[in-house]
N, C-alpha and C positions, 0 to 999 in steps of 0.2 A: 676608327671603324674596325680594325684588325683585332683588336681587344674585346672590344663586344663580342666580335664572332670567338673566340676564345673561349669568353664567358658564358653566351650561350652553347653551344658544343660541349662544355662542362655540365652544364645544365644537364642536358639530354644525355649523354652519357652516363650520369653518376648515376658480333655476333661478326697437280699434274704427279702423275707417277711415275719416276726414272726411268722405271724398268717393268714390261706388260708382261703375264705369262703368255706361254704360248699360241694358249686357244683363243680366239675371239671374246668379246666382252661387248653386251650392250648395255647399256644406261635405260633404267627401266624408273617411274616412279613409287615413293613411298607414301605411306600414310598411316598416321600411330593415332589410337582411340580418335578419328575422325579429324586432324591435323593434316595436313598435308607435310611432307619435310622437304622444302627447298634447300640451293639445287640437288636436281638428285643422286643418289650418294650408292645407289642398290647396283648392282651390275648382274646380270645374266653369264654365266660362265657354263656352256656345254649344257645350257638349260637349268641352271642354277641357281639361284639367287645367292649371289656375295654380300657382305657389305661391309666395311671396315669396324674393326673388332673397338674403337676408338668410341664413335658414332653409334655403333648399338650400346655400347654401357653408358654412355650420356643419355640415348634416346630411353633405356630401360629403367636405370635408377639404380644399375648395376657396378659390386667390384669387380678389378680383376689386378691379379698376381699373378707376374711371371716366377716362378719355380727354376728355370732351366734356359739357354737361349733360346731353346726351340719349343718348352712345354709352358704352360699357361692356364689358370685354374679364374672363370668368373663365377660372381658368387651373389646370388640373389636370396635375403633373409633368412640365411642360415644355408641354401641349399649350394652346394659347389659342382662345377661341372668343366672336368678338366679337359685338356685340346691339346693336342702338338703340333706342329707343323709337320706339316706332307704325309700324314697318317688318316686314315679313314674312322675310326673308331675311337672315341674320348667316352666319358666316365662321366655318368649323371648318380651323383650321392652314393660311389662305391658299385654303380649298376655299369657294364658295356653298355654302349648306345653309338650306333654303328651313324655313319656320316655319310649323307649322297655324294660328297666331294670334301676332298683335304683342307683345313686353311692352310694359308700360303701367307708366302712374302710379296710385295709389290710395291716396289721402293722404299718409303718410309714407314708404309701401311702394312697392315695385316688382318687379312679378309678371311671372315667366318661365312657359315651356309646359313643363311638366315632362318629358314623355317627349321631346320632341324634345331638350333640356338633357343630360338621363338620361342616355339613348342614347348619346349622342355622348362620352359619357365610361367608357362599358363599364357602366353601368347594364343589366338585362333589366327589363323596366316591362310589370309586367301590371295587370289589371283586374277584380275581379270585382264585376260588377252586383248581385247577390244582397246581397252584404253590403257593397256601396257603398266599397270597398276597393283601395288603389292600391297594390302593392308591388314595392322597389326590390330588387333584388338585383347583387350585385359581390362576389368574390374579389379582397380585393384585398390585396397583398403587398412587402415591401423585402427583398430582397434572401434572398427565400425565404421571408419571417418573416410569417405574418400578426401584425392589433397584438395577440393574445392571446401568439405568441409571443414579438414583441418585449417585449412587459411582463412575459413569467416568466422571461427572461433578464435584463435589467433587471433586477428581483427579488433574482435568482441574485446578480448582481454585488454587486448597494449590500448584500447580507449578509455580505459579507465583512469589511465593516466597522463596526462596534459605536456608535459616535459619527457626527456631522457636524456643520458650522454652515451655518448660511443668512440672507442676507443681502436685505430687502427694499425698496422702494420703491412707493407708491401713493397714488393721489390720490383726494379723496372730496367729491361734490359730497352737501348734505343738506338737506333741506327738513323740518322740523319744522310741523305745524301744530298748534294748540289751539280746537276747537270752531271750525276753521272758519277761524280765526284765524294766519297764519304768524307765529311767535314769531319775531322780528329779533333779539333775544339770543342766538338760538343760534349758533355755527359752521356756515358755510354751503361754503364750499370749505376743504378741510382737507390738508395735502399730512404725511403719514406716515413713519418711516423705520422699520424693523424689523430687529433682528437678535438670533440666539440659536444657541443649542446644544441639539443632539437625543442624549439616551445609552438605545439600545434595551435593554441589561442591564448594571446592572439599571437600570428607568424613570427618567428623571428629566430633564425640560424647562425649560428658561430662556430666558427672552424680554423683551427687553428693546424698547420702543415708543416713540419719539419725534413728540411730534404738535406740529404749525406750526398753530395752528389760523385764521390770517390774520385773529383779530378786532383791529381797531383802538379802542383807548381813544379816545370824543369827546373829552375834554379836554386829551389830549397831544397826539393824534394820532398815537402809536407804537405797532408792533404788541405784544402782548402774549408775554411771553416763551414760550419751549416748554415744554410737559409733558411730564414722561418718565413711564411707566406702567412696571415690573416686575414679572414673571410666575414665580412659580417653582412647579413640580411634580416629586414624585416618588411613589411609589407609596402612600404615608400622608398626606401635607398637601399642601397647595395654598397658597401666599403669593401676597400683595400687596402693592404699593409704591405710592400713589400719590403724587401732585406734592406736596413739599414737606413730602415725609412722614420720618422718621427710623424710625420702625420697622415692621414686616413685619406685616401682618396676616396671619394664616394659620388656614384651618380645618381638618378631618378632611376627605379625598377625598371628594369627592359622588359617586364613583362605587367601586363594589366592585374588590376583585383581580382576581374571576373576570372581568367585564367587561374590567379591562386586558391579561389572558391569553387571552382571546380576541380583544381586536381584535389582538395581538402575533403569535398565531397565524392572524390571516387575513393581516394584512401578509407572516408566512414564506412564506405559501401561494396561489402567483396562482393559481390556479383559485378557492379562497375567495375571494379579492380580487374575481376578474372576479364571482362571483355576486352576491356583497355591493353589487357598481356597478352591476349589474343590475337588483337591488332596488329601490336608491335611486334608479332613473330615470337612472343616468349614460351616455350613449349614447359610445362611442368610435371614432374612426377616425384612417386617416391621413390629414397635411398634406402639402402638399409639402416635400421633404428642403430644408433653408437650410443655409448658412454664417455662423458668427457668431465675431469676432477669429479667424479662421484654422481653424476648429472646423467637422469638420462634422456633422449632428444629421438624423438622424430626427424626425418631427414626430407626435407622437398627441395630436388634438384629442380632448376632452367634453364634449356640452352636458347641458341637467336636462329630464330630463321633470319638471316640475312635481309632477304629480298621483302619479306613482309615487315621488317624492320624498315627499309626505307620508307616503306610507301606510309608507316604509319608515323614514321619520325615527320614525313611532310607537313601531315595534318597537324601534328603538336606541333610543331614546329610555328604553320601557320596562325595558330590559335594563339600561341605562347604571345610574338610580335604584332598582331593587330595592334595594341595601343604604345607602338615605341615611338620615342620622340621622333617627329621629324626633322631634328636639328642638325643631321646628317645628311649628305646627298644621296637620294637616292631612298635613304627612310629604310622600313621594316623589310619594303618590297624587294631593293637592294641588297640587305643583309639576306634576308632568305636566298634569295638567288646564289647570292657567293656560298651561302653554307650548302647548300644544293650541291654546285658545282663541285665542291671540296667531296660530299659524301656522295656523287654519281659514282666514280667506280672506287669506291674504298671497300675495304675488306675488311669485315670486323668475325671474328672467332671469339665469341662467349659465353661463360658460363658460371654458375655459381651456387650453394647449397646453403641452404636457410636451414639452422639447427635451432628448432621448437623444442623447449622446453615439457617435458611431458608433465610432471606437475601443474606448473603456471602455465603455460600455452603463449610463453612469450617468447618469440625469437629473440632467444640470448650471443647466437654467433653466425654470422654468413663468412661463406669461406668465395674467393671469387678468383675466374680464371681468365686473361683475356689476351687476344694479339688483335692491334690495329693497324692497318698500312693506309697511309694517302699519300696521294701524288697531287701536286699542289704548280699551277702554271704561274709566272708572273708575267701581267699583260708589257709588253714591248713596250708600250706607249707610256713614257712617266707622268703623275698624276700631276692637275691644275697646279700649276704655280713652283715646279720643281724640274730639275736639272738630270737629263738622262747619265745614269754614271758608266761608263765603261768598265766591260767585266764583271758586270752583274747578271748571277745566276738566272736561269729562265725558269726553270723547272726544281722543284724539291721534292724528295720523297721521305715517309715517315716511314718506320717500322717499329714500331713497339708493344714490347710482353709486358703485361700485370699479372702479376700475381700474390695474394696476399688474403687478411682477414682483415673482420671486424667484430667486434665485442661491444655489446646492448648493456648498459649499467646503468644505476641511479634514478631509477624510475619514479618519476613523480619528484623527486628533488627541483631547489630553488633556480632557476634561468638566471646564470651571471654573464648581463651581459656585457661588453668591455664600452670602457669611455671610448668615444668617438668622438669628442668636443672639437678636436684639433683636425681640421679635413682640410682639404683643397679639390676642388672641382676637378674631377677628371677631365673633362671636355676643354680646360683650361689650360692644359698642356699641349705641349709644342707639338706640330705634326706628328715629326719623326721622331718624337717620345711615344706619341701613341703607336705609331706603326711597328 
């Protein structure tokens, strides 16, 4: 059972300050081109709107470069606008441009004056007291295209082709704890390699995961060799390979046809698309245009609203297992429940930038940024037919950073998919193999 939810949570996944100033601080809400931004992030300082200088360059589409420990230049499509800390007056394209209030430090953070920042970048910044409510508004466009356009031409294009491969790269720091307890056995910095092949019709995914997991044997002192993980999916089974394994575990799809014909039919369809990201709390904008090997790219950043992220992960989520075997206790109704429980208070910090091809209009590179934390209970009670062990942990907690790319190649190219002839039933394995 613990595998499944693994597998699904894969699925769906592939979103305090030390130190306060002085003066008073209220939590006030936001809201970007008609978005709302959960939780909220804006603070009132001496009747000011703050907001961490992190947060508006994610929310904007904006860079920013520190210069100096205390000075700091963010830069929106060309234009720069410099800031220092504990000074009232920063530089909009060589212009003074005087500041209601200083940014500051505050902990980890570093908080800008929103409307003055806003402003100056084509932001309109209003206010309404009533409902304690700060909203940003901008049109904003490449080359005609707002990013709703840009992403259903995009769209347009990568349908033209049935196949592709992609090729990845990320690195993962993880902090395991048990009651409290950091397990030192675990993989603590893990550096990934990934790559596979996508075939939209008919379905069928292969993935192949290279993990460095940098643990060093104490008695040799050499690192331990790589694990290779394979993935295989098509519209009836789902295989696995793991390290050192000879043949394919595979079970029945954990998720229905209708569920794959539908998510195939929101991918045909950006306006489906853009609602479905809407749902899920995916917030998008643009970055500024880069150049990469002689390439040049449109930039559409997105972060997670959290909290709209759960509430739409439920519904996928529910959609996804309506047709899972019930050969488990407990069934689809079960696993949803436990994956619930795991993602009710988890923290996810995400984000990531889709580099479009300004030629072709095909996203050739996403670059992605992520920290997830769960806290994870084990019920007291050991399950039917098993021996309670003494000394086993109650509670686990996760902490782990991603961050990494991925690279769009071979467009239209032949689907190789791997033998699978050789499997063994997963469901055939011994309990506490699966657990």
């Amino acid at each position: 059972m613990r595998r499944k939810i693994i597998i699904a949570l894969a699925f769906v996944l592939m979103l305090a300050f030390a130190a306060v100033p002085a003066f008073a601080a209220e939590k006030v809400q936001l809201q970007v081109n008609g978005d709302v931004v959960s939780p909220p992030c804006v603070s009132l300082v001496d009747g000011v709107s703050m907001i961490p200088l992190d947060t508006y360059v994610g929310l904007a589409g904006a860079d920013v470069r520190w210069t100096s420990e205390s000075e700091f230049v963010i830069t929106e499509n060309g234009v720069p606008l410099g800031l220092t800390l504990g000074k009232t007056e920063a530089s909009l394209n060589g212009e003074s441009l005087p500041l209601p209030l200083e940014p500051f430090k505050s902990g980890d953070g570093v908080f800008i004056p929103l409307r003055a920042v806003g402003s100056s970048f084509g932001f309109t910044v209003d206010w309404n007291g009533e409902q304690q409510l700060i909203t940003l508004t901008r049109s904003e466009t490449r080359d005609g295209m707002t990013v709703s356009d840009l992403l259903a031409r995009s769209t347009e294009a990568s349908q033209t082709y049935n196949t592709y491969a992609m090729e990845g790269l990320f690195k993962m720091e993880l902090v395991l704890t048990a009651d409290g307890k950091t397990i030192e056995e675990a993989p603590q910095n893990m550096a990934s390699k990934v790559s596979g092949q996508i075939q939209n019709d008919p379905f069928s995914v292969y993935m192949k995961q290279t993990v460095d997991s940098g643990i060093v044997e104490p008695e040799t002192g050499k690192e331990l060799p790589e694990m290779i993980v394979e993935t295989f999916m098509n519209e009836e089974k789902m295989y696995l390979k793991l390290p050192e394994q000879e043949d394919w575990l595979v079970q029945d799809m954990p998720f229905t046809p209708e569920f794959w014909k539908k998510q195939q039919d929101i991918q045909s369809d950006p306006l489906k698309a853009a609602t479905l990201m809407k749902e899920m709390g995916i917030f998008l904008n643009f970055g500024n245009d880069v150049t990469v090997n002689g390439a040049n790219y449109y930039v559409v950043n997105a972060t997670l609203d959290m909290d709209k992220f759960k509430e739409g992960y439920q519904q996928l989520m529910g959609q996804a297992l309506q047709g899972m075997s019930q050969t488990s206790p407990g069934g689809s109704e079960d696993m949803q429940k436990q994956i619930q429980e795991v993602f009710e208070n988890a923290l996810l910090d995400y984000s990531y930038s889709v580099l479009i091809n300004k030629e072709t209009l095909i996203s050739d590179i996403i670059y992605f940024d992520a920290q997830l934390q769960l806290a994870m209970e084990i019920p007291e009670t050991p399950a039917p037919g098993s021996e309670p062990v003494d000394g086993t942990p109650q509670k686990f907690n996760m902490n782990m950073k991603m961050k990494g790319d991925f690279t769009i190649t071979d467009l239209g190219g032949p689907f190789n998919a791997p033998d699978v002839s050789a499997t063994k039933e997963l469901n055939a394995l011994q309990p506490e193999t699966q657990e």
